[in-house]
C-alpha positions, 0 to 999 in steps of 0.5 A: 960224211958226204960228197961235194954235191951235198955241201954245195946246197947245205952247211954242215950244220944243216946236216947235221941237225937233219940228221939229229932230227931224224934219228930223234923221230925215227920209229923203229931200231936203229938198224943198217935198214934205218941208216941206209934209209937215212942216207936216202932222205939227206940225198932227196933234200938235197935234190929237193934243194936243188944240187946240181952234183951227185950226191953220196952220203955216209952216216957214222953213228956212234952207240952213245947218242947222249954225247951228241945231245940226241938225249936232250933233243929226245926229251925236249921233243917228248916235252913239247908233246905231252904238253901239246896233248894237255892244251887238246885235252883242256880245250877239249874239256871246255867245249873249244874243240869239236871231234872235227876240229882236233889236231890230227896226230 
């Protein structure tokens, strides 16, 4: 739920998925702390994009993150980095990466 100031730089679906991406990558509990936080990045993107508008934002989050597909996009992520983390160590094994040429984590 948010004001007009927040529509006026990006769809809903941009917030979404801001939002998504967040509580995917979130490093603690999910807590009133955590979403107050939240609240305060999706306010900065949208100064950072711009607006012209106050902006208030107020995030529901339901219990059951697995109807929203926070699920899959979760597993996808920790997919992507297992995979990432066996090209390092491959190329690492093959002389291709040097200690001062790895990927900083």
């Amino acid at each position: 739920i948010a004001s007009p100031g927040l529509w006026s730089v990006m769809t809903s679906q941009q917030a979404v998925d801001h939002v998504r991406r967040m509580i995917v990558e979130w490093p603690s509990k999910l807590d009133d702390v955590a979403l107050k936080a939240m609240c305060g990045m999706l306010s900065d993107e949208a100064l950072d994009l711009g607006v012209e508008r106050a902006v208030t934002v107020i995030l529901v989050v339901f219990a059951d993150v697995t109807k929203l597909g926070l699920r899959d996009l979760y597993i996808e992520n920790k997919i992507k980095a297992k995979k990432a983390e066996a090209l390092v160590e491959i190329n690492r094994r093959h002389g291709h990466l040097t200690p001062s040429r790895l990927p900083h984590s």
